[in-house]
C-alpha positions as CSV (number, residue, x, y, z in Angstrom):
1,X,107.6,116.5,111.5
2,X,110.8,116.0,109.8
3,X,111.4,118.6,107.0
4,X,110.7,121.7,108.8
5,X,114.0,123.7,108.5
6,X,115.3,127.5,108.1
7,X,114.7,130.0,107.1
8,X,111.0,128.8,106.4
9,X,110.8,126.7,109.1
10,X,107.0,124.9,108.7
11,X,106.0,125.7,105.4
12,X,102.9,124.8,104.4
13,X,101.2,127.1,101.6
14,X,98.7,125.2,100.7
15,X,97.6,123.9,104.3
16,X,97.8,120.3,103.6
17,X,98.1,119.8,107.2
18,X,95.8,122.0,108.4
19,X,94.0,121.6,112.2
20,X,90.7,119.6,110.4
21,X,93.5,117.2,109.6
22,X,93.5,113.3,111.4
23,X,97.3,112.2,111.8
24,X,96.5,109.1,110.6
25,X,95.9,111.2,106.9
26,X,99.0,114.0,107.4
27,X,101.0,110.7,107.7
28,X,99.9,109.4,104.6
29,X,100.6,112.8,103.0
30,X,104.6,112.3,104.2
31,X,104.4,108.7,103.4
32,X,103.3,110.2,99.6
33,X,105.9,113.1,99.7
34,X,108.5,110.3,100.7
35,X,107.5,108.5,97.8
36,X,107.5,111.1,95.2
37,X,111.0,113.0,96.7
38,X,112.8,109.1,96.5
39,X,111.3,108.9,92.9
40,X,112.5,112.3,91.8
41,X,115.5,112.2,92.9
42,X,116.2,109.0,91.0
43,X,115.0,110.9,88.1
44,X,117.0,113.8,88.5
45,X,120.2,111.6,88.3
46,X,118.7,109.3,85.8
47,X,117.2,111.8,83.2
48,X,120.9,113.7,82.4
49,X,122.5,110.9,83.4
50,X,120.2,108.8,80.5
51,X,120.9,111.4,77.1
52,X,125.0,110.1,77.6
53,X,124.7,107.1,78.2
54,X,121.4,105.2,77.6
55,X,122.5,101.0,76.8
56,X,118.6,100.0,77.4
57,X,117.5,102.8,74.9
58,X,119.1,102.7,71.2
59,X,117.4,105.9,70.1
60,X,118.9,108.5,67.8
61,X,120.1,110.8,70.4
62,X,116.6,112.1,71.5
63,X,115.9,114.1,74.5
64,X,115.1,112.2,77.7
65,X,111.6,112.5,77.6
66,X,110.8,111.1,74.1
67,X,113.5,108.7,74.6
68,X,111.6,105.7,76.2
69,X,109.0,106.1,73.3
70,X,111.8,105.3,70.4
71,X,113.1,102.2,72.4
72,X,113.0,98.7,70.6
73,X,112.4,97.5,73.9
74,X,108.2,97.4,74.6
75,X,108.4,94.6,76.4
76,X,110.5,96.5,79.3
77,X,107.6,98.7,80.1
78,X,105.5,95.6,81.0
79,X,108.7,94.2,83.4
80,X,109.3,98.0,84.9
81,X,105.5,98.1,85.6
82,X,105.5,94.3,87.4
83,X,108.5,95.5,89.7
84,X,106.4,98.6,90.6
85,X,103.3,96.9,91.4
86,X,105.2,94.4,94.0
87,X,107.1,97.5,95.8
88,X,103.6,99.3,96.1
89,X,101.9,96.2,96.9
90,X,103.7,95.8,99.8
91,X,102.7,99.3,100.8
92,X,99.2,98.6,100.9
93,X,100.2,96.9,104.7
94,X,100.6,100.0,105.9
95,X,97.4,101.7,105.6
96,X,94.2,101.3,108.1
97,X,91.5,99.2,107.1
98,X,90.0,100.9,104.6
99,X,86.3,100.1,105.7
100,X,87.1,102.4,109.2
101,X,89.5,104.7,107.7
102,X,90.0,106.1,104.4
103,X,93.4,107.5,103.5
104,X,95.4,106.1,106.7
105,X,98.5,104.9,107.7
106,X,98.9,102.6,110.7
107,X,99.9,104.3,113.4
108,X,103.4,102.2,114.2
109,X,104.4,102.6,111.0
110,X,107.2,105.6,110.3
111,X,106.4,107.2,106.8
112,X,108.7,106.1,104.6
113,X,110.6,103.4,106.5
114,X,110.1,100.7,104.1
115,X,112.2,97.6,106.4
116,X,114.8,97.3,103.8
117,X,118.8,98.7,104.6
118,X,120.8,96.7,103.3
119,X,123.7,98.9,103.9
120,X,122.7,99.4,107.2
121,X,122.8,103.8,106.7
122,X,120.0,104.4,108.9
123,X,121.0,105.8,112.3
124,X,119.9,104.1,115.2
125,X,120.3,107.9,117.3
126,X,117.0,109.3,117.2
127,X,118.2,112.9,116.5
128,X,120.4,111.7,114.0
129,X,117.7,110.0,112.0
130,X,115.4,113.2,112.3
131,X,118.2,114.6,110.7
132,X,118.9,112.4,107.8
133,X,114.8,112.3,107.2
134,X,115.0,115.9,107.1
135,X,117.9,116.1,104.6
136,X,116.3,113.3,102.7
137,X,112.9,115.4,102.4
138,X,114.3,118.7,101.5
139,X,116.7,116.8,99.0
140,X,113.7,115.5,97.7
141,X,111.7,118.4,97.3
142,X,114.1,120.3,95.3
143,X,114.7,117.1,93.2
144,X,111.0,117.2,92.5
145,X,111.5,121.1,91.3
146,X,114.9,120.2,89.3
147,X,113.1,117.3,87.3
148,X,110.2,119.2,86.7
149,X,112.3,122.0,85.3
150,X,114.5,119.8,83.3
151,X,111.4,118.4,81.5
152,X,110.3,121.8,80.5
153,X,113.4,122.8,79.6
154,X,113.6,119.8,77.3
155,X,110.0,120.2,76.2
156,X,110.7,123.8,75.5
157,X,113.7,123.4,73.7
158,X,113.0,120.4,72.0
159,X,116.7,119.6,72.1
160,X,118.5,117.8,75.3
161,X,120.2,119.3,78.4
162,X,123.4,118.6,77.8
């Protein structure tokens, strides 16, 4: 699997994928971790990026994570949750019928690999695109560890990051 890299090379604490495993589930697990690493990598940007410059949020110069609560804006929520439900809706394609298998993604579909590049950035080299998925996943995961620790931080403080 893409990911795997040094110095820990396949890490898997919590044996996720362990031998009692069905690929058709461990795929579903990347096609999750995919989803999660794109997510918090947006947020990492996003949630500094937000406390400078926020023109959808008037608030009083709140940290990030209370700031969506003091927006004027309650009927953006509704709108952010619509555009969510279409991308995931779209998702629901990928997995095996649910009556034969629970928690399964097709095998011809690639976890992650949503049909969409519009700026055509996905290599069309095998290796190369192992590569990219790897940098994309480990990019991810430490994403998902700098937004967590940036919401504690906040939530410890009280104040914002920067």
């Amino acid at each position: 699997l893409p990911g795997a890299t040094a110095p820990l090379g396949y890490f898997d604490p919590l044996n996720f994928c362990s031998a009692e495993r069905d690929e058709e589930t461990i795929r579903f697990l990347r096609e999750v971790e995919i989803k999660h690493a794109r997510v918090a990598m947006l947020a990492a940007l996003g949630f500094p990026v937000a406390e400078q410059f926020h023109p959808l949020f008037a608030s009083d110069d709140a940290p990030s994570y209370v700031a969506f609560q003091q927006t004027p804006l309650q009927t953006f929520w509704p709108v952010v949750v619509g555009v969510i439900a279409v991308a995931e809706v779209f998702s629901v394609f990928t997995f095996e019928n649910p009556g034969t298998k629970l928690w399964g993604i097709r095998k011809d579909h690639v976890p992650g690999d949503l049909g969409f590049d519009p700026l055509g950035l996905k290599p069309s080299n095998a290796a190369a695109l192992a590569e990219m998925q790897t940098k994309e996943l480990n990019n991810g995961r430490l994403a998902m560890i700098a937004i967590a620790g940036m919401v504690g931080q906040e939530l410890a403080t009280g104040s914002k990051l920067f």
